[in-house]
C-alpha positions in Angstrom: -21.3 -14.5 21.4 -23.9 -16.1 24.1 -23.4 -17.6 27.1 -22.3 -20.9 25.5 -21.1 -22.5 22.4 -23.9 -22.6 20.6 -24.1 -18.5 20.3 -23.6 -16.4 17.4 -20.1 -15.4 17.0 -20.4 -12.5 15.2 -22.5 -10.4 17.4 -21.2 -7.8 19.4 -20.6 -9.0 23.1 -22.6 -6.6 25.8 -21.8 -6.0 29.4 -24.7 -8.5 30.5 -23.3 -11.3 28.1 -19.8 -11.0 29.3 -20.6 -11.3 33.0 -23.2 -14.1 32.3 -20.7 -15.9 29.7 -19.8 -19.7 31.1 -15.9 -19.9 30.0 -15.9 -23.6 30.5 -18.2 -24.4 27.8 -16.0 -23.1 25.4 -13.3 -25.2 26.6 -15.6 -28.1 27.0 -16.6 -28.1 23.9 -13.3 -28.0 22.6 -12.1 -31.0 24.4 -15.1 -33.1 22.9 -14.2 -32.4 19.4 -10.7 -33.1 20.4 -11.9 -37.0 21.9 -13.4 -37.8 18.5 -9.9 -38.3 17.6 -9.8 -41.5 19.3 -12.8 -43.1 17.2 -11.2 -41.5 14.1 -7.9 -43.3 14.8 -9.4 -46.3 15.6 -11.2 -46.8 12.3 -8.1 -45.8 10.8 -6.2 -48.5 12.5 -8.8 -51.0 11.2 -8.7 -50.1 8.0 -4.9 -50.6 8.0 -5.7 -53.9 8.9 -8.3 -54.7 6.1 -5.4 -53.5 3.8 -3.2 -56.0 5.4 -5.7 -58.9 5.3 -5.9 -58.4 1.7 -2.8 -58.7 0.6 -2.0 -62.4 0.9 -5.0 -64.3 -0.5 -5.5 -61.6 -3.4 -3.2 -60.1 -6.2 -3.9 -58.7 -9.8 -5.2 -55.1 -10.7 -8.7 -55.6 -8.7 -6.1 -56.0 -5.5 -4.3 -53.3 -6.0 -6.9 -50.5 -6.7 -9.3 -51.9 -3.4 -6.1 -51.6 -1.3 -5.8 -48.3 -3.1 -8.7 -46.9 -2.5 -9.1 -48.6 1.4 -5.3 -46.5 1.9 -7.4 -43.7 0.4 -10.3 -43.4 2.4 -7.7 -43.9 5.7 -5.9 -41.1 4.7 -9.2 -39.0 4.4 -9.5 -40.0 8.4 -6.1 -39.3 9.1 -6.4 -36.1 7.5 -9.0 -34.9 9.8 -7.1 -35.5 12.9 -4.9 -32.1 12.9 -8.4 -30.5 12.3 -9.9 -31.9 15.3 -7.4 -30.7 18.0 -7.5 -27.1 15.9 -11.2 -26.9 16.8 -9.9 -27.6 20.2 -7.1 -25.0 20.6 -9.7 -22.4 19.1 -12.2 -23.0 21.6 -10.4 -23.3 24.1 -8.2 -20.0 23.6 -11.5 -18.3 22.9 -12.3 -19.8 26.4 -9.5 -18.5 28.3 -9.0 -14.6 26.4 -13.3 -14.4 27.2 -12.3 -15.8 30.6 -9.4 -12.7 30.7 -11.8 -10.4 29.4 -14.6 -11.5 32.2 -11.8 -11.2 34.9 -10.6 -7.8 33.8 -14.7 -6.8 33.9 -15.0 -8.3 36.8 -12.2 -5.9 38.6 -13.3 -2.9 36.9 -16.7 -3.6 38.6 -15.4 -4.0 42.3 -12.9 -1.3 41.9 -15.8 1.0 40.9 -18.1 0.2 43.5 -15.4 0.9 46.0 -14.9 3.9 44.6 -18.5 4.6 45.4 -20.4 4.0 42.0 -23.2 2.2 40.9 -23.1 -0.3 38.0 -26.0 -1.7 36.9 -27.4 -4.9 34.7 -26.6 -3.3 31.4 -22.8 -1.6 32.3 -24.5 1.9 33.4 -22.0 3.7 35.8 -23.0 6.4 37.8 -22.6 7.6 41.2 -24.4 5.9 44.6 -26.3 8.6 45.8 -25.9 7.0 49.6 -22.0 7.9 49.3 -21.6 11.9 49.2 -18.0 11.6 47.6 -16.2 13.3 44.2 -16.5 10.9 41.8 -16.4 12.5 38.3 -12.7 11.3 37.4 -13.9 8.0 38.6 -16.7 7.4 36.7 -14.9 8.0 33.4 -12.1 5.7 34.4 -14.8 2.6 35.4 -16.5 3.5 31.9 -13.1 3.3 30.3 -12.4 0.2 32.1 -15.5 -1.7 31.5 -15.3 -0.6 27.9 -11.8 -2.4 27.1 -12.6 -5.1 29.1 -16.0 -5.3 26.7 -13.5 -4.8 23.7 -11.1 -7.7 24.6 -14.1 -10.0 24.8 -15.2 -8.8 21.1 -11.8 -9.0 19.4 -11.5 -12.7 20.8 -15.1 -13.1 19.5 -14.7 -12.5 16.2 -10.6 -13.6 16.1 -12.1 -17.1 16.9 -15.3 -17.0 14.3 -12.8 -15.9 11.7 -10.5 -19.1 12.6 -13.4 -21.5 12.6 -14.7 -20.4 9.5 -11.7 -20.1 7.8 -11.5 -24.4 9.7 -14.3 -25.0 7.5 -13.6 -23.9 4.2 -9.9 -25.1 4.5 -11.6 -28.7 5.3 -14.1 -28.8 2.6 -11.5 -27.8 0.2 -8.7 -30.3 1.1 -5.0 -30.1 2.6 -2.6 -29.1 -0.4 0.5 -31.0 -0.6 4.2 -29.4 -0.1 6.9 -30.3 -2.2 10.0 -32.4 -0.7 12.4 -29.4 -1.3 10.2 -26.4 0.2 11.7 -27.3 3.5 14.0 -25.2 5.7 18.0 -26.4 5.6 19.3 -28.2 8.7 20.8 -25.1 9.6 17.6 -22.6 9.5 17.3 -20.3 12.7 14.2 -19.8 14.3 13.5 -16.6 12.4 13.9 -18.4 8.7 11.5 -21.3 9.9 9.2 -18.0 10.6 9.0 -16.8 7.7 9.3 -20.2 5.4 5.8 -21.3 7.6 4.0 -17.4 6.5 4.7 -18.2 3.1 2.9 -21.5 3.0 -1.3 -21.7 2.8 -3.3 -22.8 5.5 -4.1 -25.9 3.1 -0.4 -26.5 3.0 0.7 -26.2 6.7 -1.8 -28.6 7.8 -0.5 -31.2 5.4 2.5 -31.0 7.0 1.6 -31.2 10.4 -0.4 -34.2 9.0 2.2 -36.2 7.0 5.2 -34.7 8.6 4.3 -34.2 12.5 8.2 -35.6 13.4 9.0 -32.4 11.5 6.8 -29.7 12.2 6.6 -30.9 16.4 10.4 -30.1 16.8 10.8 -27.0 15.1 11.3 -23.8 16.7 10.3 -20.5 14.9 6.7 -22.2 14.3 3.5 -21.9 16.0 2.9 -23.2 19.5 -0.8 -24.0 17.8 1.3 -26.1 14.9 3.5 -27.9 17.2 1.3 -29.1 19.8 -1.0 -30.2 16.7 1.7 -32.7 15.6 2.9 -33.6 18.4 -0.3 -34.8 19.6 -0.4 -36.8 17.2 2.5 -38.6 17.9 1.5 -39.3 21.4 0.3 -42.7 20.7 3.7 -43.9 19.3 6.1 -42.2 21.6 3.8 -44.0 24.5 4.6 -47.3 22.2 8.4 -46.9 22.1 8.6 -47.0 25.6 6.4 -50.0 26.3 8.4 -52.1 23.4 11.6 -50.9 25.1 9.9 -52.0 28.7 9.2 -55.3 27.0 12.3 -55.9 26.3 13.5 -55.5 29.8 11.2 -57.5 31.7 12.7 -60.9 31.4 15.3 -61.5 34.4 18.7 -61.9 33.8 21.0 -64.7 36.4 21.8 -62.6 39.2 25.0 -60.3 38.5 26.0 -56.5 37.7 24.2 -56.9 34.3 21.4 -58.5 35.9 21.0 -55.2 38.7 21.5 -53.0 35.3 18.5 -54.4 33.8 16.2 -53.6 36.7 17.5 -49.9 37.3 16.6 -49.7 33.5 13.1 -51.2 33.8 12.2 -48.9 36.8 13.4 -46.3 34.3 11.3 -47.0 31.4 8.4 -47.5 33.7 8.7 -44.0 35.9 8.8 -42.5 32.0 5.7 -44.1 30.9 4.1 -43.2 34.5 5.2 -39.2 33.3 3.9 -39.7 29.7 0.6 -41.0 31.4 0.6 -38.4 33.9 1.4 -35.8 31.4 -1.2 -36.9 28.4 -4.2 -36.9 31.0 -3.0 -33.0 31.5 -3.1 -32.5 27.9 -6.6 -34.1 27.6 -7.8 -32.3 30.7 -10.2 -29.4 29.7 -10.5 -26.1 31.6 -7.7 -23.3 31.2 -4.9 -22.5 31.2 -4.8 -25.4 27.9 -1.8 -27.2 27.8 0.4 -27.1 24.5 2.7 -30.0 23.6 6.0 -28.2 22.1 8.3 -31.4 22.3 8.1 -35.1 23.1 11.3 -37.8 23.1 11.6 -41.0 25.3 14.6 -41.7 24.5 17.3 -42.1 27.3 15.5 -40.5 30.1 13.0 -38.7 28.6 12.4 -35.0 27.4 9.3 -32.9 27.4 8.7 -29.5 26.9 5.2 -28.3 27.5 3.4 -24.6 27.7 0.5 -23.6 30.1 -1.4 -21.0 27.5 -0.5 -20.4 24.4 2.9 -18.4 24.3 1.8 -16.9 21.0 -0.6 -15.1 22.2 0.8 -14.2 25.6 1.8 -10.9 27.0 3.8 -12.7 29.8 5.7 -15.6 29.2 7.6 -18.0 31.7 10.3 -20.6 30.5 11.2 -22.8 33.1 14.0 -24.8 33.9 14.0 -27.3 36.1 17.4 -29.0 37.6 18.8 -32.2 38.6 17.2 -35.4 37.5 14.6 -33.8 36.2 13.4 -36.3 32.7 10.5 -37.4 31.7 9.0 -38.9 34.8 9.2 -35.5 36.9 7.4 -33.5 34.1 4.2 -33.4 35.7 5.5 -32.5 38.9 7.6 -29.9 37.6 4.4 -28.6 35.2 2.5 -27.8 38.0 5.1 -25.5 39.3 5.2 -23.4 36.6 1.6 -23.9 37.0 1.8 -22.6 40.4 3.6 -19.3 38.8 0.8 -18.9 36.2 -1.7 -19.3 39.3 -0.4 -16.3 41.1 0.1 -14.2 37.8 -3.7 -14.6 37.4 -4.2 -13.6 40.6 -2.0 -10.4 41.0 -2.8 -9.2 37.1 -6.8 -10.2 36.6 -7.3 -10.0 32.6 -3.4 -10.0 32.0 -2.7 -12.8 29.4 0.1 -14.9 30.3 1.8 -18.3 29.5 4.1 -21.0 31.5 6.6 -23.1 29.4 8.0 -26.0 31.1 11.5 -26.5 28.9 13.2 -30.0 29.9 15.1 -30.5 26.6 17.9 -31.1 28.2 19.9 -34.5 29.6 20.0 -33.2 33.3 22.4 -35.0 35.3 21.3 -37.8 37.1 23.9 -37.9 40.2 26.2 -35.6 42.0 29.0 -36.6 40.5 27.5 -35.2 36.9 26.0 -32.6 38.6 29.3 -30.9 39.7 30.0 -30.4 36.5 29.4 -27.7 33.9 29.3 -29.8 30.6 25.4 -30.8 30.7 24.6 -27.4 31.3 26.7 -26.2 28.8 25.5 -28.7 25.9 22.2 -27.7 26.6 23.1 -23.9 26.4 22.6 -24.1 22.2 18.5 -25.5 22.1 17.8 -23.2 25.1 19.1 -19.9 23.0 17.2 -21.5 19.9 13.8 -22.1 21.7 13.7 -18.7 23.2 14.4 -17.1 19.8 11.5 -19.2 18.5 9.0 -17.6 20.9 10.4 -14.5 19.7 10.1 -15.4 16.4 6.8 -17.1 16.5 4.9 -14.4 18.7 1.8 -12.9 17.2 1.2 -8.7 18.2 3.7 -6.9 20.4 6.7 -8.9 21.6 6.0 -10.5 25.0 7.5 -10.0 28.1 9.9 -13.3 28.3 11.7 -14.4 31.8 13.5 -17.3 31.9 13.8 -18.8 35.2 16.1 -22.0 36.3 16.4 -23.6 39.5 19.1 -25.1 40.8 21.2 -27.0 37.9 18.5 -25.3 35.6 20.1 -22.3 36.7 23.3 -23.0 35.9 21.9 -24.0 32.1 19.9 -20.8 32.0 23.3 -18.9 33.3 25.1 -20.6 30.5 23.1 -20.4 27.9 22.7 -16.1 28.5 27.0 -16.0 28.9 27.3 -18.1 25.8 24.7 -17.4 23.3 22.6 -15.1 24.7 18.9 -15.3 25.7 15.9 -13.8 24.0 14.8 -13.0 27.2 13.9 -9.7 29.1 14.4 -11.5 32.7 16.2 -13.7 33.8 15.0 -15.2 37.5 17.7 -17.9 39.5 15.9 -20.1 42.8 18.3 -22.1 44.9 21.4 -21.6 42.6 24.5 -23.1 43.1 26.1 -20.2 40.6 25.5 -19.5 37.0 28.9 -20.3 35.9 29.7 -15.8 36.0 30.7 -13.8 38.8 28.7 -11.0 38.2 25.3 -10.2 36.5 26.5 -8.2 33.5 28.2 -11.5 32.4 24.8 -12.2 31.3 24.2 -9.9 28.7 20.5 -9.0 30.0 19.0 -5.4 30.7 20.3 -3.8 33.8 18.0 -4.5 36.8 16.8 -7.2 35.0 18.6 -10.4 36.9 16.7 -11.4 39.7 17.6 -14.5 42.6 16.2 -16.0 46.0 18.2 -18.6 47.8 15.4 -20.2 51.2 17.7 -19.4 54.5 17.1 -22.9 54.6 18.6 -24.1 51.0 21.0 -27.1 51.2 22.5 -25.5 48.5 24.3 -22.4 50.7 26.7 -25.7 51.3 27.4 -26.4 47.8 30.8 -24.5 48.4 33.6 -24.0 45.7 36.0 -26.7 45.5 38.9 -25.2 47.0 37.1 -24.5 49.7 35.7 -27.7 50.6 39.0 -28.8 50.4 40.3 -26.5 52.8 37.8 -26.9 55.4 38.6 -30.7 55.4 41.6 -30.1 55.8 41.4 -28.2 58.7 38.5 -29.7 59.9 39.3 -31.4 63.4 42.6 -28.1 64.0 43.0 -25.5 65.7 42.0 -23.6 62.7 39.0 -25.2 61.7 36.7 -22.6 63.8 38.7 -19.8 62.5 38.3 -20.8 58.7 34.6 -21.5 59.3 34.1 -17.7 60.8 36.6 -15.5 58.2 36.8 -17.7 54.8 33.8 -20.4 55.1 31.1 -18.0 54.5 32.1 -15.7 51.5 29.7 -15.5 48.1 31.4 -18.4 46.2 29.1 -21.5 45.2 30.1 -24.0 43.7 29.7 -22.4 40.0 30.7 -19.2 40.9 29.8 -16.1 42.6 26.3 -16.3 44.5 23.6 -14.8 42.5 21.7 -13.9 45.4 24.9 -12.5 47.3 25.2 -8.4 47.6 28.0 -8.5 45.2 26.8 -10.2 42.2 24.8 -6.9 40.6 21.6 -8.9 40.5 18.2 -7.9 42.6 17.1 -10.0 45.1 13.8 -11.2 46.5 12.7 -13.0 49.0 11.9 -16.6 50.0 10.8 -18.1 53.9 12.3 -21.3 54.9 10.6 -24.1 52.5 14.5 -26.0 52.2 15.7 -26.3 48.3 12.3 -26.8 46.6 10.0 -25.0 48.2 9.4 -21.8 46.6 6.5 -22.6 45.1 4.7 -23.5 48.3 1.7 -21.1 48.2 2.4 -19.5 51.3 6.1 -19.2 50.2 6.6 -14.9 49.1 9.1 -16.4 46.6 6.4 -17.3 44.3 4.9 -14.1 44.3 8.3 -12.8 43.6 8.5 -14.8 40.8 4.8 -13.7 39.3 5.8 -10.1 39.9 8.7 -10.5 37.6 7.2 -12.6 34.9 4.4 -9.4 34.9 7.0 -7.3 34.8 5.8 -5.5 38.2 
């Protein structure tokens, strides 16, 4: 390794390379072999069209073998496209685990000197004469320190030569074709999809993530490196099924109900393609953590399920789910909350590897009158359990640490999903809940102590009282009794989906947010989001 990409790989990293090395390159460099796929695609496209320009004016066995070989050579192009955003997510992981490694060095360094030791140019550690203290324990502790810290950095070295190489070789040698029946049933788990994708080569995975990207994007129990691979490659047309369906919107209607329906539709289609913008300029941003494209659909309003980091690879890992409304137009904005998370992990664990999954794969309800009901969150209870399980399942090393968190509705669909079908999760975290759909955190099935919730003093939600009750304080409302009820039965631990989860009684732990109203706990000077980093760490 050097200080940029153009280093040798394969040489063993050294205390002054690690604190010189310029992270950013690596991810720089990934992101411009990535943007050749543009040019690539582009002479693909045109070579579609020199197929179709041929076809009408010329026929016979000459006709057929130039179109033949035309499709041929576009294929070769198209082939090269999964390759291209490999050499990216190599790069830049190697970026961001040399960038852990340089962090975790660069803590080892200050906690030494303050211990009152010396470390020099080459990684030397010895005691600073000018500070009479004892310092033997601490001097083998900094040397251990700096040591791992050294070792992460040379593991990621050669993990990422190893990949490249083995890039190469696959690409000189071709992609091998998979037969139609060495697919998983309809009804493979996560763990079967596992183990079908080990058996295949490398040749033959990236033919399927090539040919068959609708497949491979979608299926849990695979590689985040896999799936963000095809579904990248699908960006362009998902982007193109919502501009034909805006199209089709855009001429006015006389003025009447279906006339109002078409507008609230158009406004719609075009606040999804504003999200699919907003969301493809963070997946062609460079710089860590890299984004990872796990799931794509426009349909109805959208669903998108993106990680910050690869989850693979991750010690921590965060799946977030956000709550009402929440489709495809709100998936940057609620990205850079679990951004936010992943932030303050970074900052409270230097060096510790973790990973933020935004999960919207779910129809979230649109206005209160769905959203008092349980059946969304319910429906989406199934794909939530089935994702988790596929981080399990696709996780390289030692299983991760994996917290679930939902706010608000997404709470209720994280609740759900743990009573129903259980989670593959070893936290589960609940901001501004209006219940979980239990009474009582054992209803969860999760580790005792391991159910966590923060409600702002502030939260609109503490109103989201159960139905019965509402009832009854309109009822009285305006009576004699209406101050009464408000002092000894308006006040209890009942939400609207059942018993508070940040109440005393619910078994769950507690910790706590200031007054930032329903969505601010991500506000940086809010302590809920380092409560929510400290769990995800496991701290």
């Amino acid at each position: 390794m050097s200080d940029g990409p153009a280093g040798a790989a394969d040489a063993p990293v050294g205390y002054a390379q690690l604190w010189r090395a310029d992270t950013g390159a690596w991810a720089a460099a990934g992101a411009a072999w990535r943007s050749l796929a543009a040019p690539v695609r582009r002479r693909a496209d045109a070579l579609t069209a020199r197929i179709g320009a041929l076809r009408p004016g010329w026929s016979g066995a000459a006709s057929t073998a130039a179109q033949r070989r035309i499709g041929d050579l576009r294929t070769d192009l198209t082939d090269v496209l999964p390759a291209l955003v490999e050499v990216d997510q190599v790069l830049a992981e190697f970026g961001a685990r040399l960038g852990a490694a340089k962090a975790r060095l660069g803590a080892e360094v200050a906690r030494a000197e303050s211990g009152g030791l010396l470390v020099d140019r080459t990684g030397a550690v010895r005691p600073d004469p000018a500070r009479v203290t004892r310092t033997g324990p601490t001097v083998v502790h900094a040397r251990a320190g700096i040591r791992d810290a050294l070792t992460l950095a040379g593991a990621a070295d050669r993990e990422a030569a190893g990949r490249l190489a083995e890039l190469t070789t696959a690409a000189v040698r071709g992609w091998v074709s998979v037969p139609p029946a060495w697919r998983p049933g309809p009804g493979a788990g996560p763990a079967e999809v596992s183990r079908w994708w080990a058996g295949l080569s490398a040749a033959e995975r990236r033919w399927l993530v090539g040919r068959e990207p609708g497949r491979i994007g979608r299926l849990d129990g695979l590689p985040a490196a896999a799936r963000d691979q095809a579904n990248r490659l699908l960006l362009g047309d998902r982007r193109e099924q919502l501009l034909v369906r805006r199209l089709a919107l855009l001429h006015p209607l006389p003025a009447g109900p279906l006339e109002a329906s078409r507008r609230v539709r158009l406004a719609a289609v075009e606040a999804a393609l504003r999200g699919l913008d907003g969301l493809s300029e963070r997946l062609a941003a460079g710089g860590a953590p890299r984004a990872y494209l796990l799931g794509l659909d426009p349909a109805g309003d959208g669903r998108a399920v993106v990680a910050l980091g690869n989850p693979d690879r991750a010690a921590s890992v965060l799946t977030y789910v956000p709550g009402m409304t929440s489709d495809l137009a709100d998936a940057p904005a609620e990205l850079g909350r679990a951004a936010r998370v992943l932030q303050r992990c970074a900052a409270l664990g230097p060096g510790e590897e973790a990973a933020a999954v935004l999960w919207l794969d779910y129809d979230a309800p649109d206005l209160l009158t769905e959203a008092a009901g349980t059946r969304q969150a319910e429906d989406a209870g199934p794909a939530l359990h089935r994702f988790q399980e596929g981080l399990r399942a696709a996780h390289e090393g030692p299983p991760a640490r994996q917290t679930v968190l939902g706010h608000s509705y997404g709470s209720l669909v994280v609740g759900a999903a743990a009573r129903d079908h259980g989670l593959g999760a070893d936290a589960l975290v609940f901001v501004g809940s209006p219940g979980v759909g239990v009474d009582h955190a054992a209803d969860l099935r999760m580790p005792a102590g391991q159910v966590w919730s923060s409600t702002a003093p502030d939260d609109v939600i503490r109103l989201a009282r159960p139905p019965d009750e509402l009832a009854r304080r309109a009822l009285l409302s305006g009576t004699p009794l209406g101050p009464a009820f408000a002092v000894l039965g308006g006040h209890g631990e009942r939400l609207w989906f059942g018993a508070d989860p940040s109440g005393p009684g619910f078994g769950g732990r507690r910790f706590p947010s200031a007054p930032h109203g329903h969505t601010g706990y991500w506000d940086p000077d809010n302590p809920a989001l380092d409560g929510m980093a400290r769990i995800v760490l496991g701290r």
